[in-house]
KEKE-3310 file (N, C-alpha, C; in steps of 0.2 Angstrom, whole numbers, plus 5000, padded with zeros to 4 digits):
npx = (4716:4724:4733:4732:4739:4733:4729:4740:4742:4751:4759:4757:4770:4778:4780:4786:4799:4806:4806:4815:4827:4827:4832:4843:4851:4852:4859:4869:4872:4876:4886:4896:4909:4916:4934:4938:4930:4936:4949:4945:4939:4953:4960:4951:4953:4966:4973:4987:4992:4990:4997:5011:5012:5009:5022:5031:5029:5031:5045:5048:5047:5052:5065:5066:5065:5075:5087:5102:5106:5096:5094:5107:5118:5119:5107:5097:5097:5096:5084:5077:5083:5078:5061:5061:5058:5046:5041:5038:5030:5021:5016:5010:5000:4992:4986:4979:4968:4963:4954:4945:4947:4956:4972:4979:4991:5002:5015:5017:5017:5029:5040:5039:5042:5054:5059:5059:5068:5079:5081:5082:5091:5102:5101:5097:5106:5102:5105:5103:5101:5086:5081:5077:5067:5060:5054:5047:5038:5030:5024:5017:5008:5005:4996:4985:4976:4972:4965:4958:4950:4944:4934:4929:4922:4917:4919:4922:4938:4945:4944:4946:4961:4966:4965:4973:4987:4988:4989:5000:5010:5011:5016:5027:5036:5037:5041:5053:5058:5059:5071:5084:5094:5111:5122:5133:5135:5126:5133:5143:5136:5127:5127:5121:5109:5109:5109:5102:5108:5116:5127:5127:5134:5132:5138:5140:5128:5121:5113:5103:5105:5092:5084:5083:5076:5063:5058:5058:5050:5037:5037:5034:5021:5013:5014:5003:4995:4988:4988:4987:4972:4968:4973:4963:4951:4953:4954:4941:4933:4935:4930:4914:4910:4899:4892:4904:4903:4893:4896:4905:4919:4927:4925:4927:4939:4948:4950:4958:4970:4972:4976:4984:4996:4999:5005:5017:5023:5028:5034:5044:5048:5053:5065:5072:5071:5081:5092:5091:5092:5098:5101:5092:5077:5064:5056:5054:5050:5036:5027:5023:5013:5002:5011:5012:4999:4996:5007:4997:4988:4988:4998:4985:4976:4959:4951:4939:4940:4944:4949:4964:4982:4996:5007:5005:5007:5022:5025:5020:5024:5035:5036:5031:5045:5051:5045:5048:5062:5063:5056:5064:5077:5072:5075:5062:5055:5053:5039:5034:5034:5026:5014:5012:5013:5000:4992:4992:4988:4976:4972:4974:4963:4953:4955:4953:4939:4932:4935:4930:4915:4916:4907:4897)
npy = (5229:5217:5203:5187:5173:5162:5149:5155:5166:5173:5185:5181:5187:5190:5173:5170:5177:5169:5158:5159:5164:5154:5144:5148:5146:5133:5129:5134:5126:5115:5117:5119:5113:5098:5096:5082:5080:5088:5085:5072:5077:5082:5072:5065:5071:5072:5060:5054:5060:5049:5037:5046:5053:5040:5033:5044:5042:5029:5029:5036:5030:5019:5025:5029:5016:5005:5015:5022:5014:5012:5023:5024:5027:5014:5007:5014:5015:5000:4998:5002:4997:4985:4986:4986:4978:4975:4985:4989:4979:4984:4997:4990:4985:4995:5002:4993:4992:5005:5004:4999:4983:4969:4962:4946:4940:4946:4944:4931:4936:4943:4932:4924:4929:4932:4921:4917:4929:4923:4910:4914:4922:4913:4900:4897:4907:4917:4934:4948:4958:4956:4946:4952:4962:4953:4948:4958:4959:4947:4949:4960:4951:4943:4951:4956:4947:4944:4955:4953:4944:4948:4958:4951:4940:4943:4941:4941:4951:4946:4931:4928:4932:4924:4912:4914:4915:4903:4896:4902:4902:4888:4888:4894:4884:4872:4877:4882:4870:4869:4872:4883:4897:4899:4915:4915:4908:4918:4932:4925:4924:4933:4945:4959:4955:4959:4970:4980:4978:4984:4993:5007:5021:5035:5044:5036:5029:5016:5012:5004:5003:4997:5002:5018:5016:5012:5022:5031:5024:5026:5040:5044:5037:5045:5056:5053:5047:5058:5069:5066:5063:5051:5044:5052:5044:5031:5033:5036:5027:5019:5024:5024:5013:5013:5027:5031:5025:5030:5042:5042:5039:5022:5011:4997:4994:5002:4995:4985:4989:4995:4981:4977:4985:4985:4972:4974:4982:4972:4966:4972:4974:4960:4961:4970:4961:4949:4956:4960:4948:4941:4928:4920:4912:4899:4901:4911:4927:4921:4926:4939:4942:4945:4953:4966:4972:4975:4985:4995:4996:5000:5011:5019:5018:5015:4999:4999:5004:5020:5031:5036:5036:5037:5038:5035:5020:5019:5024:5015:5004:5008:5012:4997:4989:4998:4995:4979:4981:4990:4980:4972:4975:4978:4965:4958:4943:4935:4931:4941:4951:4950:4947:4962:4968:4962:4970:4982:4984:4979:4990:5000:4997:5000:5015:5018:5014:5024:5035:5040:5039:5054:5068:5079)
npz = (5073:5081:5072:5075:5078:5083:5096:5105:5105:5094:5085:5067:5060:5074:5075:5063:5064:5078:5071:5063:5071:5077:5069:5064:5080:5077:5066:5071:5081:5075:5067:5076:5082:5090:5099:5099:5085:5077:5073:5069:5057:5051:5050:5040:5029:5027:5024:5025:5035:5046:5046:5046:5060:5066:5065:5069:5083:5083:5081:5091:5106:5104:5103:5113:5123:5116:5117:5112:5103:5094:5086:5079:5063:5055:5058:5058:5043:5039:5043:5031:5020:5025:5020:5008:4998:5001:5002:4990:4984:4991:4985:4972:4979:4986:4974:4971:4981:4983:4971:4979:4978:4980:4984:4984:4978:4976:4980:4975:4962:4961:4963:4956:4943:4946:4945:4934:4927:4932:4926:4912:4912:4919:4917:4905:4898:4892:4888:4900:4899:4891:4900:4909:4906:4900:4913:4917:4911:4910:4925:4923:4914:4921:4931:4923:4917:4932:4931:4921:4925:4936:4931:4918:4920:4932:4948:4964:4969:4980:4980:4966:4966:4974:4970:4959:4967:4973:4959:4952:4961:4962:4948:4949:4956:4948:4936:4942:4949:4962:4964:4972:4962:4963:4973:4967:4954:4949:4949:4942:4930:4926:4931:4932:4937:4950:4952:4958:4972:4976:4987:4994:5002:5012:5022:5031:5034:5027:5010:4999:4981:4977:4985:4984:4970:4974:4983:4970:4964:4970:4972:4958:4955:4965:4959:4946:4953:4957:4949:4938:4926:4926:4938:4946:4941:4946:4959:4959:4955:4965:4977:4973:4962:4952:4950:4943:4933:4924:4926:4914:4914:4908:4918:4920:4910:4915:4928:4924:4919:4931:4938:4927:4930:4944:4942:4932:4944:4953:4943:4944:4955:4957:4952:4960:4973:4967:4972:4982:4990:4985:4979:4969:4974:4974:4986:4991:5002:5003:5013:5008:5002:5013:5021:5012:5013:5024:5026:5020:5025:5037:5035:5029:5019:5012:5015:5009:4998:4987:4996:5003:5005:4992:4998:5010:5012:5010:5021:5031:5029:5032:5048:5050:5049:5058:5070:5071:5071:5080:5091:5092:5094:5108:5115:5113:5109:5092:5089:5099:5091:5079:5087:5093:5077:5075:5081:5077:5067:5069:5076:5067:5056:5063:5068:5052:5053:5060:5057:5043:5046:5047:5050:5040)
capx = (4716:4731:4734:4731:4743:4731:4728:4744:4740:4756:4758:4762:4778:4784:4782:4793:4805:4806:4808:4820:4830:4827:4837:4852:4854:4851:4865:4877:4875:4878:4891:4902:4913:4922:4941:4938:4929:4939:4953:4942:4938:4958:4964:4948:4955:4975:4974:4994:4993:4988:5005:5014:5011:5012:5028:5035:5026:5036:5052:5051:5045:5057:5072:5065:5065:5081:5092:5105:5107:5092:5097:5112:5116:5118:5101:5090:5096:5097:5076:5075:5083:5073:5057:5062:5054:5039:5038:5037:5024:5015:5015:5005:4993:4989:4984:4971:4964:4961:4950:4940:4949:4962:4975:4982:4993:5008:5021:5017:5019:5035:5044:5036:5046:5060:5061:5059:5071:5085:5080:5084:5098:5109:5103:5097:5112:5099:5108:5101:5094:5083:5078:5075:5061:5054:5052:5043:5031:5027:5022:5012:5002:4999:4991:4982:4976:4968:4961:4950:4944:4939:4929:4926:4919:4913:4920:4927:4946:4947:4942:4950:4967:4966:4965:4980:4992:4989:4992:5007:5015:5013:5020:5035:5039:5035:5047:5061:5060:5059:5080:5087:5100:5115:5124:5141:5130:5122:5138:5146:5134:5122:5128:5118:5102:5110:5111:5099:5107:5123:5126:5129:5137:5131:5139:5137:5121:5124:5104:5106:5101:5084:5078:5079:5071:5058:5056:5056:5043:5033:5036:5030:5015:5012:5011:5000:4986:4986:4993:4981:4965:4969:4973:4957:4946:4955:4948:4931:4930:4934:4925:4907:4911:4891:4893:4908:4901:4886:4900:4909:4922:4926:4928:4932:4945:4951:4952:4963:4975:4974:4978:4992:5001:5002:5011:5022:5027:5028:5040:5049:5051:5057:5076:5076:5072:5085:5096:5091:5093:5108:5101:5085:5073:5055:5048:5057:5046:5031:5021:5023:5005:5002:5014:5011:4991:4998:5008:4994:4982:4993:4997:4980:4973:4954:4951:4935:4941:4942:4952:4970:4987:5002:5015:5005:5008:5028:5025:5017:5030:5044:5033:5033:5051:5052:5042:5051:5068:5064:5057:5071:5083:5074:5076:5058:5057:5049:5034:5029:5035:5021:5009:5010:5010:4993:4986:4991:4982:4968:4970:4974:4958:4947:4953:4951:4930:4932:4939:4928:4909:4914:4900:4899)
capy = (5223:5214:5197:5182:5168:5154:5151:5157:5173:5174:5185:5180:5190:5186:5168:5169:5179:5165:5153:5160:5163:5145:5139:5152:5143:5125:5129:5137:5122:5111:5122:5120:5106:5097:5095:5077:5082:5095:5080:5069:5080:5085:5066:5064:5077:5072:5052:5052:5061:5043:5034:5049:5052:5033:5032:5048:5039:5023:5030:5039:5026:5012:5026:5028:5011:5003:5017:5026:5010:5013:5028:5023:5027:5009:5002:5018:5014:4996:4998:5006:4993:4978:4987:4990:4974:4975:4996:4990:4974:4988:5000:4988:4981:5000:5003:4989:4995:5011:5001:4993:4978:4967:4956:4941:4937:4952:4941:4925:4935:4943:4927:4919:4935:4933:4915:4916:4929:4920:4904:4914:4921:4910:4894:4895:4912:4925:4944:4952:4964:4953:4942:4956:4964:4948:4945:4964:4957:4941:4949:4965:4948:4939:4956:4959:4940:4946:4961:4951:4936:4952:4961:4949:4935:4946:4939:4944:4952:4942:4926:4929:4933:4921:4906:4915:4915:4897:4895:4906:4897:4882:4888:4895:4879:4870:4880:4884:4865:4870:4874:4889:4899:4902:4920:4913:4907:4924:4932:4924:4925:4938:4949:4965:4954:4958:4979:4982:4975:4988:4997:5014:5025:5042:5049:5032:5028:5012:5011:5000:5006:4996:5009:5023:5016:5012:5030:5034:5021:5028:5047:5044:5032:5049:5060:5049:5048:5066:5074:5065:5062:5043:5045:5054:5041:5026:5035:5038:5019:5015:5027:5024:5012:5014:5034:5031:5022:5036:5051:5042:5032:5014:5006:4989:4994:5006:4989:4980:4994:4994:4976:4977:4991:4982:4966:4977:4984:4968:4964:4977:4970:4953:4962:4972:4955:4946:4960:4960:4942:4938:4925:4918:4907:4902:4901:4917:4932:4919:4932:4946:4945:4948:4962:4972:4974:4976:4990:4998:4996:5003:5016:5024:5017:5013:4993:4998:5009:5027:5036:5035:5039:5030:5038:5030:5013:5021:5025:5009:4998:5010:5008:4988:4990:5003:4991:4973:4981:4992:4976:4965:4978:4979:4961:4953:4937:4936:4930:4948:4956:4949:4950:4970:4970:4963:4973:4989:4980:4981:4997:5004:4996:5003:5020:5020:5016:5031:5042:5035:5041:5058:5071:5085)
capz = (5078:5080:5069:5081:5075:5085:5103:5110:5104:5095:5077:5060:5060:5076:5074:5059:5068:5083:5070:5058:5077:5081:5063:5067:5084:5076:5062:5075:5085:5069:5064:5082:5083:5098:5098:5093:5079:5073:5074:5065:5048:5050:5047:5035:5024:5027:5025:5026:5043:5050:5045:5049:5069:5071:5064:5075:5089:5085:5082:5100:5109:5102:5106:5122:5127:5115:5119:5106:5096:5087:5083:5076:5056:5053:5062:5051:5035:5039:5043:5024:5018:5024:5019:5002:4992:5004:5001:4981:4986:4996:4980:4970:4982:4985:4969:4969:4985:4981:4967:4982:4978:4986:4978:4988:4973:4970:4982:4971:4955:4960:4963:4947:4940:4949:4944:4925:4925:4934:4925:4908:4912:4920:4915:4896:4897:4887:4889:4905:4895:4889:4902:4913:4902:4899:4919:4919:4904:4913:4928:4918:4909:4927:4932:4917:4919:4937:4929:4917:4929:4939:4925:4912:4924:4938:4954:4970:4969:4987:4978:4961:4967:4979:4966:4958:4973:4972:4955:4951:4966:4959:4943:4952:4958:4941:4933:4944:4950:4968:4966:4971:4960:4968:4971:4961:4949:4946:4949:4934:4921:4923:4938:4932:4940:4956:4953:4965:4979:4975:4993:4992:5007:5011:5028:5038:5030:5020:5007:4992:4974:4976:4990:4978:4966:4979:4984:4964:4962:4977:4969:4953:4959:4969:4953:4943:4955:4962:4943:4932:4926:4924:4946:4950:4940:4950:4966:4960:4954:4970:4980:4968:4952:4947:4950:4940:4926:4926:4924:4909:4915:4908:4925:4918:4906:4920:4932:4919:4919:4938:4940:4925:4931:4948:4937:4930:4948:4955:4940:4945:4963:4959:4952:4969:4978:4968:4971:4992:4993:4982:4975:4966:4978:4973:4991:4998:5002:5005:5017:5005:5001:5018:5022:5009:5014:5031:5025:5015:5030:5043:5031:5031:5013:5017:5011:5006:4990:4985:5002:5006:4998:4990:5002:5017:5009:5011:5029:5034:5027:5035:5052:5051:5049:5066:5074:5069:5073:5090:5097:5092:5101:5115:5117:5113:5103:5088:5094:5100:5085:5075:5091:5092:5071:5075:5085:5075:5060:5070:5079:5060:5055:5067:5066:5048:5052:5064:5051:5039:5050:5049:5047:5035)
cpx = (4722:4729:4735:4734:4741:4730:4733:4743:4748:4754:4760:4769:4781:4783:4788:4800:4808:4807:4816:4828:4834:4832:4843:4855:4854:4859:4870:4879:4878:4885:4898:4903:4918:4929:4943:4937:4933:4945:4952:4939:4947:4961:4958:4951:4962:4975:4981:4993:4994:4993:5010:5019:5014:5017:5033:5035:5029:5042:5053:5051:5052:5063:5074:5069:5073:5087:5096:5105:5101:5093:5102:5112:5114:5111:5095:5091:5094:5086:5074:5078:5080:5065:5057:5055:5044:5038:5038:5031:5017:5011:5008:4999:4989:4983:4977:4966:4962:4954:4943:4941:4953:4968:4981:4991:5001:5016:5025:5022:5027:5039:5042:5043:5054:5064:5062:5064:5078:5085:5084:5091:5102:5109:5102:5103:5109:5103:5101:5097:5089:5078:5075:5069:5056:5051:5046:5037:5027:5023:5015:5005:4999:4992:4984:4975:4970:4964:4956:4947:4941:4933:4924:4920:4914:4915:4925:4934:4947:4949:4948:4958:4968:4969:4971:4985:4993:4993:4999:5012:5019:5017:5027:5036:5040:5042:5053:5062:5062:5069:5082:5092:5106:5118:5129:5137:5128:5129:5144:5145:5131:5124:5125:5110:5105:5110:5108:5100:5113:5122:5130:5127:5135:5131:5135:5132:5120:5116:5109:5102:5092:5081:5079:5076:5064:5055:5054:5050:5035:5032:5031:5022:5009:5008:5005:4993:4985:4988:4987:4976:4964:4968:4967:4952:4950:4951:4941:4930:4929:4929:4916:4909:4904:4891:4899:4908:4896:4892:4904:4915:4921:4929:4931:4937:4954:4953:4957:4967:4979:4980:4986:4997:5002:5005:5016:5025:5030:5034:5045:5053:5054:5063:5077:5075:5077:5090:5097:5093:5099:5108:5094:5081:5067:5050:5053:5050:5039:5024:5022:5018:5003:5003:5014:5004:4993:5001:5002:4988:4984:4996:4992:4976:4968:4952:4944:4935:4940:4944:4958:4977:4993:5007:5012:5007:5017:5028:5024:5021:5037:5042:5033:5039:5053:5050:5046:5061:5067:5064:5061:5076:5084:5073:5070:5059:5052:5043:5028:5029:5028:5014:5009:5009:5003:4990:4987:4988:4978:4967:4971:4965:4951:4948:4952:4942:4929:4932:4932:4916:4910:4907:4900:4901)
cpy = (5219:5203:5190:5175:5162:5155:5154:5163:5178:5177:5181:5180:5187:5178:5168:5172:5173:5160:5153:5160:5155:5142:5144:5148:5136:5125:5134:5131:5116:5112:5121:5111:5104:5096:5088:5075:5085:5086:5075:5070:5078:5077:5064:5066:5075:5065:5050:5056:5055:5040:5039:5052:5046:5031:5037:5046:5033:5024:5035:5037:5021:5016:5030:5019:5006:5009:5021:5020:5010:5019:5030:5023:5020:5004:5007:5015:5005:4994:4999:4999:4984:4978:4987:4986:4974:4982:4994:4986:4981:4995:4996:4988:4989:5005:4998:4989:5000:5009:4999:4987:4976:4962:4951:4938:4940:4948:4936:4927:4939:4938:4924:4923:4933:4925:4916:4923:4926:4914:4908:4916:4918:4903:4894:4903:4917:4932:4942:4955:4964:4951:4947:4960:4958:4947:4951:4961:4951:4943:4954:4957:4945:4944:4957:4952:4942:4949:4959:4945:4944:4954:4957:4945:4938:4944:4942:4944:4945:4935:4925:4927:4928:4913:4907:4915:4908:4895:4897:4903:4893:4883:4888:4888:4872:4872:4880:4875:4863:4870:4881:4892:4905:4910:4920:4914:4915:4931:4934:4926:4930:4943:4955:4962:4958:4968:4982:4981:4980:4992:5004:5020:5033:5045:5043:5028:5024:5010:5008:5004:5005:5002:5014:5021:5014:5019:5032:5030:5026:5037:5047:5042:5040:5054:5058:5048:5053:5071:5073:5063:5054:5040:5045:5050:5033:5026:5034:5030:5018:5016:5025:5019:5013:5022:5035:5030:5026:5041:5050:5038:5023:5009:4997:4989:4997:5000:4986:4982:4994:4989:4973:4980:4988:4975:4969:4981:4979:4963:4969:4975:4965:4956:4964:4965:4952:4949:4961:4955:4938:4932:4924:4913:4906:4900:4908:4922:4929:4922:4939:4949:4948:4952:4967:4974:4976:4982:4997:5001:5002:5012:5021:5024:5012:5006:4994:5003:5018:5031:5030:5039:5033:5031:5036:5025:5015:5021:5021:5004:5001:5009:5000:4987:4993:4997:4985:4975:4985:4986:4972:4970:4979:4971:4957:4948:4938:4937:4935:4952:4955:4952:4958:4972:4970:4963:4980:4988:4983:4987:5003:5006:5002:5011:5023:5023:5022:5035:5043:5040:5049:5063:5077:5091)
cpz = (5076:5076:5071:5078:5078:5092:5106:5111:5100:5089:5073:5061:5066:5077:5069:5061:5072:5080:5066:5064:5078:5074:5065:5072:5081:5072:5065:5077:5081:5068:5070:5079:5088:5094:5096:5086:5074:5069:5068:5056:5047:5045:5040:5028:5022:5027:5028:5030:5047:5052:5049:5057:5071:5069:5068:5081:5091:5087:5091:5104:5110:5104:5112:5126:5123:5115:5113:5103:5091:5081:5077:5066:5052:5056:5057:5044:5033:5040:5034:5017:5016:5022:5011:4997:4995:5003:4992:4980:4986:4990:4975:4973:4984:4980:4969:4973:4985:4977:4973:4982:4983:4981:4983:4985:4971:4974:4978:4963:4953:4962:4956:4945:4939:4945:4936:4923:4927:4929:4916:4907:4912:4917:4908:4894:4889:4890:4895:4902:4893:4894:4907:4912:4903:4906:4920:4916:4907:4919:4927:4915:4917:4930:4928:4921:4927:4937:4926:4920:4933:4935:4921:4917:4931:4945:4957:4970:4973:4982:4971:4963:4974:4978:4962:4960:4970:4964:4950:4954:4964:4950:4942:4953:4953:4938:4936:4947:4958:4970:4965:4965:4962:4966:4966:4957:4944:4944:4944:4930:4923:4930:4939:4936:4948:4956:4959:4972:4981:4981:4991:5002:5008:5020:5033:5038:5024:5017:5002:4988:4976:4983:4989:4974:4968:4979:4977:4963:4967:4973:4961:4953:4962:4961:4948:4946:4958:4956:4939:4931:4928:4934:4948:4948:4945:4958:4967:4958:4961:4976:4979:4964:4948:4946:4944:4934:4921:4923:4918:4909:4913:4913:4923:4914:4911:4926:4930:4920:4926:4937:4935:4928:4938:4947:4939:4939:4953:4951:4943:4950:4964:4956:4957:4972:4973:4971:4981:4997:4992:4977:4974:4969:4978:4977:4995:4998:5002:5009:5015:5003:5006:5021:5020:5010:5021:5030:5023:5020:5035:5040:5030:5024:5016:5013:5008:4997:4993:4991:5003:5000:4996:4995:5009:5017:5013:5018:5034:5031:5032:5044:5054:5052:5057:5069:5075:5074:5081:5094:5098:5097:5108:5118:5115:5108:5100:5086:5094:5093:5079:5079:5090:5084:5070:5076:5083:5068:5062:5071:5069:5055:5057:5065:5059:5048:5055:5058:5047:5040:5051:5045:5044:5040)
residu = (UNK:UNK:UNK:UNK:UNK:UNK:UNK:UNK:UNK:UNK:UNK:UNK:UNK:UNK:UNK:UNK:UNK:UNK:UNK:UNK:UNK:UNK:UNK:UNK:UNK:UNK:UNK:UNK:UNK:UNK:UNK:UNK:UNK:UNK:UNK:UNK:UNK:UNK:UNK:UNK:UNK:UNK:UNK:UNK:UNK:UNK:UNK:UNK:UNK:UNK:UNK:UNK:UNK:UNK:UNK:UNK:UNK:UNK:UNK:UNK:UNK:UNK:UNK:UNK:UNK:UNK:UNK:UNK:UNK:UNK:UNK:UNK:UNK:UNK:UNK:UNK:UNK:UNK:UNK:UNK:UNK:UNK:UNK:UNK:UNK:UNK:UNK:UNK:UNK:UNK:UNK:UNK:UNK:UNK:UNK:UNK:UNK:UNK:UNK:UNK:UNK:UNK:UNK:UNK:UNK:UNK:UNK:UNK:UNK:UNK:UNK:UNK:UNK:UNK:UNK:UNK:UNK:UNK:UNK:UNK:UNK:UNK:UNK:UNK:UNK:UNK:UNK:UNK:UNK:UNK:UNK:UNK:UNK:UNK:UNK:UNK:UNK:UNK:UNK:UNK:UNK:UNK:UNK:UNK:UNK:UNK:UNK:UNK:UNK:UNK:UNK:UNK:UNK:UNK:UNK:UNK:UNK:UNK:UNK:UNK:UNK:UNK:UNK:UNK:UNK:UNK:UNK:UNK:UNK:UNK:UNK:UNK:UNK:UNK:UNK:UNK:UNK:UNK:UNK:UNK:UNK:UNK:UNK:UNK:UNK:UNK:UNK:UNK:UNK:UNK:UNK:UNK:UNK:UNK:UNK:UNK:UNK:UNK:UNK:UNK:UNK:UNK:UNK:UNK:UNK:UNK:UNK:UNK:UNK:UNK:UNK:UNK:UNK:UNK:UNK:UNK:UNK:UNK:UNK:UNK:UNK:UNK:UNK:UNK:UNK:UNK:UNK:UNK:UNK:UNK:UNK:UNK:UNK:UNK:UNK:UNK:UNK:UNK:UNK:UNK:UNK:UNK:UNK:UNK:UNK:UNK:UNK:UNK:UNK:UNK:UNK:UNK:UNK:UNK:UNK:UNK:UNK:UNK:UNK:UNK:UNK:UNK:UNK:UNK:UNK:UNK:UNK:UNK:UNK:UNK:UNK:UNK:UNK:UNK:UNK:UNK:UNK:UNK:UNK:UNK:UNK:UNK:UNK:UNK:UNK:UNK:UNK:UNK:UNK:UNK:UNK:UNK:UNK:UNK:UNK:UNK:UNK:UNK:UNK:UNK:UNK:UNK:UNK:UNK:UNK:UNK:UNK:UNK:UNK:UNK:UNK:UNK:UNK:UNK:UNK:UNK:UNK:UNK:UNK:UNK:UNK:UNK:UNK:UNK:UNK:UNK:UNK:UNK:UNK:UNK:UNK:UNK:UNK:UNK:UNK:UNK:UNK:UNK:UNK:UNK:UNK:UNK:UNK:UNK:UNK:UNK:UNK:UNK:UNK:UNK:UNK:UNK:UNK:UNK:UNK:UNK:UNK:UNK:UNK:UNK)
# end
C-alpha cells in the first residue's frame, strides 16, 4: 500500500522531491540579478569606479559645452595644479574617514605649519633645513593631539576636531600676528621654502614640483593601505572597531597613528601651499577643511568608515577642479560653481547609500 503523505494523498518521497525542486527555483531566482544590480555589486566591489566615470563624464560634458579651450595643455595642467594642496588636504582627511571619522581641522593645521615655518625661517633666519622639519613635527603633534582627545577622552571626531579648527586658527593668528610674509621676503632668506612652487614644462604642460609629489604622496598612501597589514587594520577599524578589537587589533593606538600621520601629511601640505601661493598667509586656504571632505566624498570614500580608496580622494579633488574651471569657461559666475559642487556632494552622497544596500 502506498505511503499517504496526509490528506492530499501526496508521498513522503515525492514531497521531498517538490520541495528540494521548489529551493532550486528559489536559489535560481535568488541567484539572478537585474542589470542594475549587476551594476550595483560592480561599483560595491570597484569604489574608485565612482570618481572615475564622473570625471570622464565631466571632462566630456565641459568639452562639449566650453569648446577646445578646455582642452587646451595650458587649462589641463592648470586644473592639476590648483588641486594640488587640496589633493594633499584630501589625502589626509581620507585616511581619517576610512577610520569612520571626520577631521574639520587638516586646513587649520596646515597653515599653523606653514606659518611657524615661515616665521622661523625668515624672521628668526633658522636654515630651512631646519625649519621645515620642524613645520612637519608641529603638524604630526597637532594630529597626534586629535588622536588622543578622540581615544583617550572618547568624544566624537566631528566635535573634537571641530574645537581644534578653532583653536589652531587661533594659534595661527597668535603667532604669525595676523601679517603675511612676503614673496621678496622668502625669496631672499629662505627660498628653498618656495621649492614647491618650481614650474616644470613637459611638451606644453606647465605642473609644478608640488603636483608630483602629490601624486607620490597619493602613490604611496595607495601602497600602504592595499600592501600592508597596518592598511587592512585601518579599514576593519573602520568598517567594525568592536569586531576589530575582538580580532586583536589595538584600535586606539591604531587611531593615534591615523590622526598623526594625517598631521604629518598636512605638514607636508603647508610647503606646497607656501610654494602655490608664493607667499606665507595665515587666513589663506580657509575652506580647506571643507574641500578636502568634499574631495573625499565625491571620490567615492564612504563617511561612515571602512569602504573606499585613497585614489578616489585624487579623482574627486581633480573633478572639483574639471568642474570649477568648465564652468568658469563656459561663462557662469562663481555663484553656480559652488551651486553644482553642491549638488554633486549630494548626488555623491546618496549614491554612496545606494552602493552601500547591496545584497549578497
Amino acid at each position: 500500500m502506498a505511503d499517504k503523505g496526509g490528506p492530499s494523498g501526496v508521498s513522503s518521497s515525492q514531497g521531498s522531491a517538490v520541495a528540494a525542486a521548489a529551493d532550486q527555483v528559489a536559489s535560481f531566482e535568488a541567484g539572478e540579478r537585474t542589470a542594475l544590480q549587476k551594476i550595483q555589486h560592480f561599483l560595491h566591489g570597484n569604489p574608485s569606479m565612482v570618481p572615475v566615470l564622473i570625471m570622464i563624464f565631466s571632462v566630456l560634458a565641459f568639452g562639449f559645452v566650453a569648446g577646445e579651450r578646455f582642452f587646451t595643455a595650458f587649462n589641463l595642467s592648470l586644473i592639476v595644479q590648483q588641486v594640488t594642496v587640496i589633493g594633499i588636504l584630501a589625502c589626509a582627511q581620507t585616511l581619517i574617514i576610512l577610520t569612520a571619522g571626520i577631521d574639520l581641522s587638516v586646513a587649520a593645521i596646515m597653515v599653523l605649519s606653514s606659518v611657524i615655518m615661515g616665521k622661523l625661517a625668515v624672521t628668526l633666519g633658522v636654515p630651512p633645513i631646519v625649519a621645515i622639519p620642524t613645520g612637519f613635527a608641529f603638524g604630526t603633534l597637532c594630529g597626534a593631539i586629535n588622536g588622543l582627545l578622540v581615544t583617550r577622552l572618547r568624544l566624537p571626531p566631528f566635535i573634537v576636531t571641530l574645537g581644534t579648527w578653532n583653536i589652531f586658527f587661533a594659534l595661527n593668528i597668535w603667532y604669525s600676528g595676523s601679517q603675511s610674509i612676503r614673496s621678496q621676503d622668502i625669496d631672499q632668506i629662505a627660498p628653498l621654502l618656495k621649492f614647491f612652487g618650481t614650474r616644470i614644462n613637459l611638451g606644453g604642460f606647465v605642473f609644478t614640483t608640488g603636483s608630483f609629489l602629490m601624486i607620490a604622496i597619493f602613490a604611496v598612501l595607495w601602497y600602504v593601505l592595499n600592501k600592508t597589514a597596518w592598511g587592512k587594520h585601518v579599514y576593519a577599524v573602520g568598517d567594525d572597531k568592536e569586531a576589530a578589537e575582538l580580532a586583536g587589533i589595538r584600535t586606539d593606538r591604531l587611531l593615534i597613528q591615523v590622526y598623526a600621520l594625517a598631521g604629518l601629511i598636512c605638514g607636508i601640505g603647508a610647503w606646497v601651499a607656501i610654494g602655490r601661493v608664493g607667499s606665507v598667509s595665515p587666513q589663506s586656504f580657509f575652506d580647506g577643511n571643507l574641500d578636502s571632505i568634499t574631495a573625499v566624498v565625491i571620490g567615492g570614500t564612504s563617511l561612515f568608515g571602512g569602504r573606499g580608496s585613497i585614489l578616489g580622494a585624487l579623482f574627486g579633488a581633480l573633478i572639483v577642479g574639471i568642474f570649477a574651471s568648465g564652468l568658469k569657461l563656459a561663462g557662469l559666475d562663481v555663484l553656480w560653481q559652488r551651486f553644482a559642487i553642491g549638488c554633486l556632494i549630494i548626488a555623491a552622497v546618496a549614491l554612496d547609500q545606494w552602493i552601500r544596500k547591496v545584497s549578497a
